[in-house]
C-alpha positions as CSV (number, residue, x, y, z in Angstrom):
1,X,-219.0,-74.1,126.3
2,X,-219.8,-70.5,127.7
3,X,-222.0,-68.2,126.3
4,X,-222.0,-65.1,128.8
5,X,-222.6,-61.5,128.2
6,X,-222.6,-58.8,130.9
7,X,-223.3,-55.3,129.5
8,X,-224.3,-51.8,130.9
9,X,-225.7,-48.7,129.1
10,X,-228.7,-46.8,128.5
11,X,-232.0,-47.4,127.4
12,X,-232.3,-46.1,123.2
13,X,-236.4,-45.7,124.2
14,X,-238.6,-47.2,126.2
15,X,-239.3,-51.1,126.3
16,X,-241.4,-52.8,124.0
17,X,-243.7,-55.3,125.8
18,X,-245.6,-57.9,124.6
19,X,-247.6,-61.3,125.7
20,X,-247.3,-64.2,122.9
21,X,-250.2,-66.2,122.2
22,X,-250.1,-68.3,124.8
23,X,-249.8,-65.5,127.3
24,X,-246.3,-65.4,128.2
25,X,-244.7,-61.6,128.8
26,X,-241.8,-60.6,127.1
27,X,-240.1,-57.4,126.4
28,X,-237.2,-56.0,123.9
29,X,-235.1,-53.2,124.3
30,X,-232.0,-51.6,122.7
31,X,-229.2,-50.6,125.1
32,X,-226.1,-47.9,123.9
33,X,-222.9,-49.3,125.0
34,X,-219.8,-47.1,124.5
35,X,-216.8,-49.0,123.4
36,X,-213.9,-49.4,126.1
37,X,-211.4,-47.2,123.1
38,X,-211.7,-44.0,121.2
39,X,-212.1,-43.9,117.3
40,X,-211.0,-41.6,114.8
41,X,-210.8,-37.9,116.2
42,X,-210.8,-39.3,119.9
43,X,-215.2,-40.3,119.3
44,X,-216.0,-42.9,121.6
45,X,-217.9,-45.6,119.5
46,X,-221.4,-46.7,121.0
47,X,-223.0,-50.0,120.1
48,X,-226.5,-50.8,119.9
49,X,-227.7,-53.9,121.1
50,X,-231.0,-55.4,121.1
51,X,-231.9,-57.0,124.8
52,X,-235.3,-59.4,125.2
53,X,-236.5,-59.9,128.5
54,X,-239.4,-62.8,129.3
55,X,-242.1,-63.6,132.2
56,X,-241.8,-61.9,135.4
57,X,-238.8,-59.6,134.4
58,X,-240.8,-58.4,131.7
59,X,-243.5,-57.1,133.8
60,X,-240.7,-55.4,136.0
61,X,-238.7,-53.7,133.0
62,X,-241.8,-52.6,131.0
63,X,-243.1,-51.1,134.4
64,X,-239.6,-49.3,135.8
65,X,-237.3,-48.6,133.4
66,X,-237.0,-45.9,130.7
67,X,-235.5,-44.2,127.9
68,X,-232.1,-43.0,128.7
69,X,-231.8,-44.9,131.6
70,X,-228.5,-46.8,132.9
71,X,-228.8,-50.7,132.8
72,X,-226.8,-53.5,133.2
73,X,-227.6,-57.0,131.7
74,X,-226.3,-60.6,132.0
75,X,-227.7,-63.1,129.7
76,X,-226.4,-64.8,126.4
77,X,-226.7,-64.1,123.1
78,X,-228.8,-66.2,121.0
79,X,-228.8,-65.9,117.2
80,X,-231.9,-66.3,114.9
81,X,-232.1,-66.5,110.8
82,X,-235.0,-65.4,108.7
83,X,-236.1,-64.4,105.2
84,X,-236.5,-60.5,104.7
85,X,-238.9,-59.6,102.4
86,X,-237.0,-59.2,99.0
87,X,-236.4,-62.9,99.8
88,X,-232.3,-62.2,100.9
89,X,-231.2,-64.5,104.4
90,X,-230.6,-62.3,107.6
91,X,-229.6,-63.1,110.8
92,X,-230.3,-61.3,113.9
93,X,-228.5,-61.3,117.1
94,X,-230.3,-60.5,120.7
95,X,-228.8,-60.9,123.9
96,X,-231.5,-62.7,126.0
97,X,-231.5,-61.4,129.7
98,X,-231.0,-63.2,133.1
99,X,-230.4,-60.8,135.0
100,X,-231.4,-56.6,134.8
101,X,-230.1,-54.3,137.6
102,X,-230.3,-50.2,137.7
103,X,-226.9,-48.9,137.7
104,X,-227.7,-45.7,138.6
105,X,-229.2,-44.5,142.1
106,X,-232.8,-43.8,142.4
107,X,-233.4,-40.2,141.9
108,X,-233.6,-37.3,144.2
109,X,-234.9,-34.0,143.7
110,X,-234.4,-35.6,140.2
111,X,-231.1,-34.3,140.1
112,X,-228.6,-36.3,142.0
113,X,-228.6,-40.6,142.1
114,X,-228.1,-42.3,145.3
115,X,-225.2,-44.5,144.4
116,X,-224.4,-46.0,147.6
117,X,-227.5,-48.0,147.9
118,X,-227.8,-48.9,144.6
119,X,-224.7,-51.2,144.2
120,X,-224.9,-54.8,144.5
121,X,-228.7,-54.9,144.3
122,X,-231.5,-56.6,141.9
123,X,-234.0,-54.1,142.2
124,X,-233.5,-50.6,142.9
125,X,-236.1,-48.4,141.0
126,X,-235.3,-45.0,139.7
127,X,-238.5,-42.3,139.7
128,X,-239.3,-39.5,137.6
129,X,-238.8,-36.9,139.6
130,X,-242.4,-36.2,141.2
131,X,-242.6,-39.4,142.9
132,X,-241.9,-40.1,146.1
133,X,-241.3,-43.4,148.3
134,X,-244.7,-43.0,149.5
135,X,-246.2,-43.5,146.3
136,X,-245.0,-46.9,146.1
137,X,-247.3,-49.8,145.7
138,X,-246.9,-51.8,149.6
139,X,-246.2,-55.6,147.0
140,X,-243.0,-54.5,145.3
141,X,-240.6,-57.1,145.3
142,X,-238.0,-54.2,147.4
């Protein structure tokens, strides 16, 4: 059986972290992905998908990435059912992440991405604009 999901869009707000009690990180986030077709009137349709992150890639995505940001995902989607609280049965649907990479080039002048060293890599941190590379911690994993 294969339950794959690769996905890229942007960041709906920033990422919601959180430890559980026993101290393990995890975040959640909601990524916009536009639909590969147009709808009525030529609107491109955008779904919004809920991401969770755990442990050490929590720590990375609360830390770097951002609201409106461009992301790309693998993981799997993993369903869940629960009670709401007029006592009706939901179920939920969040696509739990392997793998996060920046899809867009880290910023400069806060303008223009760098594209060409962003492709193919795991870790490739985009700034707000009044950073620089010298303001970078010396243990990041890049």
């Amino acid at each position: 059986m294969l339950n794959r999901v690769v996905l890229m869009g942007r960041l709906t707000a920033d990422p919601d972290y959180r430890t559980t009690q026993n101290g393990t990180a995890m975040a959640r986030f909601s990524l916009a992905v536009e639909r590969d077709f147009s709808g009525p009137n030529n609107e491109r349709q955008t779904d919004f998908l809920d991401v969770v992150v755990w442990r050490q890639r929590a720590d990375f995505v609360s830390k770097y990435f951002h609201k409106g940001q461009l992301v790309a995902v693998q993981g799997s989607i993993q369903t869940s059912s629960y009670t709401d609280r007029e006592g009706n049965k939901r179920r939920a649907w969040d696509v739990i992440a392997d793998q996060v990479y920046f899809a867009e080039g880290k910023r400069d002048n806060g303008n223009n991405y760098d594209n060409e060293n962003a492709a193919g890599h795991n870790v490739n941190v985009e700034y707000e604009s009044n950073y620089s590379n010298n303001d970078l911690p010396d243990d990041l994993p890049f």
